[in-house]
C-alpha positions, 0 to 999 in steps of 0.5 A: 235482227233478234233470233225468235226461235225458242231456246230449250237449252242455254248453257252459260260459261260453263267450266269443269276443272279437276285437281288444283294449282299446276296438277290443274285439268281444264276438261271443260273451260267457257263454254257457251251455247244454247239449243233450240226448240226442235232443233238437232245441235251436234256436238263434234270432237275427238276424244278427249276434247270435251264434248262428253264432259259438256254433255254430262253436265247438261245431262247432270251427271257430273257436277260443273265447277262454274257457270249455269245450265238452263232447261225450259228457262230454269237452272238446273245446275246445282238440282239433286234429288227430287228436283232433277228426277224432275228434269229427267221428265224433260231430258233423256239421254242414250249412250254409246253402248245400250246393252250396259244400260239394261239390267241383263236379268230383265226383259227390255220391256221391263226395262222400257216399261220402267218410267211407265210403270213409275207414271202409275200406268196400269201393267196392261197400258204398259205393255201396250205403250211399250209394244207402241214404242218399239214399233216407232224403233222398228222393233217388233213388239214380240221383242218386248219379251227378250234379254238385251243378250237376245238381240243384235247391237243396232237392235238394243240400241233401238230398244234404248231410243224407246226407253228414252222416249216413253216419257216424251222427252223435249231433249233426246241426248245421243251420245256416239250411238252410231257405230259403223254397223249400224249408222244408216239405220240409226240415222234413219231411224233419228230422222223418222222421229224428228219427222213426226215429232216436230218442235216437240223434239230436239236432239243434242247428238254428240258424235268424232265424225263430222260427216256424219253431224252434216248428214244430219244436224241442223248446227254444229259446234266443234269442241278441242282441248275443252272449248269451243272453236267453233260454231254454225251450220255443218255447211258453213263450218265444213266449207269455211272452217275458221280454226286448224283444229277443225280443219284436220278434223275435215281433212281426217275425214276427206283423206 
C-alpha cells in the first residue's frame, strides 16, 4: 500500500567525502531519507557519526559531493545566492549553543526582529510580532529588551526558537538543543508549538540520546560511521533493533 502522507523533505543518495584516494573521508555515504509534512523525524547518533553533516546539507551549509535534496518537491542542492535565501523562508535551524548565534552588541529582539524587519514590516508590527513570539516560548515579552549575556542558557535558547520561527518556517531543524539543564522544558516547549501548528510544522530533531528522540519524535533514523543502519518508529527500533550499533546505543542508555 502506497504511503499518502505528504513529503516535505526527500533526501536522495546523498554523500559528503573529503580528501581524495586513501586519505579519503566518508563523512556521509548513501543516505536516503524523506520527512513528512507535520512530522517530527529524529536523527540519532554519536559524534562523529554523521547526523551533523547530514543535517547541514539539508540545511545547505555544507556542500554534498553527490546525491539531491528535495524541499517542497524542488532541488535545492546546488541553490547559492538568492535562490537559497529563498529556501531559508521555508527552513529554519536552531543550534546547539544560542548565545553564539546572537550578535552580543544586539538586543534579542533585534536580533528576532531581524527576518521582519527584512519582510518590510513597520518597526512597530515588529515589536509586537516579536513580543507575540516570545510569549509563544515562554519568555516575557520585556525580555525583548535584553542582551543574550542577560539571560539563562534555556532562556536564550527559547529566544533562539522565536527567531527561527517569525518567518513560519514549514521545517524547524533542532540541532542538540536540549542540554540536561534545560530538556523538559525545551521538549515542552517543542511539543506546544507542534500542538498548535499542526501539519504546518515539521521538526527534524537531531539529538545522541535515543530516550530522548522516543519521548518525542514520531521516527527514528540512527546514523553510524556516516550511514544509515537504521530506521522506524522510537518503539520499533528500541524494542527490536535490527543493527549492533544501535543496540550499545540503547544499552548506553539503559545501563
Amino acid at each position: 500500500m502506497a504511503d499518502e502522507r505528504e513529503v516535505l523533505v526527500e533526501v536522495k543518495n546523498l554523500e559528503v567525502t573529503y580528501g581524495s584516494g586513501r586519505s579519503t573521508y566518508h563523512a556521509v555515504q548513501d543516505a536516503s531519507f524523506k520527512i513528512y509534512k507535520g512530522e517530527t523525524f529524529g536523527l540519532v547518533g554519536e559524534s562523529g557519526s554523521g547526523k551533523t553533516t547530514a543535517v547541514n546539507m539539508i540545511a545547505r551549509l555544507v556542500d554534498v559531493t553527490s546525491g539531491s535534496v528535495f524541499l517542497d518537491g524542488e532541488d535545492i542542492t546546488n541553490r547559492k545566492g538568492e535562490a537559497l535565501r529563498a529556501v531559508y523562508k521555508t527552513m529554519q535551524m536552531v543550534f546547539q549553543t544560542p548565545a553564539d548565534s546572537f550578535d552580543p552588541r544586539r538586543t534579542l529582539g533585534d536580533g528576532i526582529g531581524e527576518s521582519l524587519r527584512n519582510a518590510g514590516l513597520s518597526r512597530k508590527e515588529t515589536r509586537e510580532k516579536v513580543e507575540a513570539l516570545l510569549k509563544d516560548c515562554g519568555l516575557p515579552p520585556e525580555y525583548a529588551d535584553r542582551y543574550p549575556h542577560q539571560v539563562s542558557g534555556g532562556q536564550c535558547q527559547r529566544a533562539a526558537i522565536a527567531r527561527a520561527l517569525a518567518i513560519a518556517p514549514r521545517l524547524l531543524i533542532c540541532d542538540e538543543i536540549t542540554s540536561a539543564l534545560v530538556q523538559k522544558e525545551i521538549l515542552e516547549l517543542l511539543n506546544t508549538l507542534r500542538t498548535q501548528r499542526g501539519r504546518g510544522l515539521s521538526i527534524l530533531f537531531i539529538s545522541h540520546d535515543i530516550s530522548l528522540v522516543q519521548q518525542f519524535c514520531d521516527r527514528v533514523l540512527v546514523m553510524y560511521h556516516g550511514e544509515i543502519v537504521e530506521e522506524g518508529t522510537p518503539d520499533e527500533v528500541i524494542r527490536n533493533p535490527q543493527n549492533d550499533y544501535t543496540k550499545r546505543l540503547i544499552d548506553s542508555v539503559l545501563s
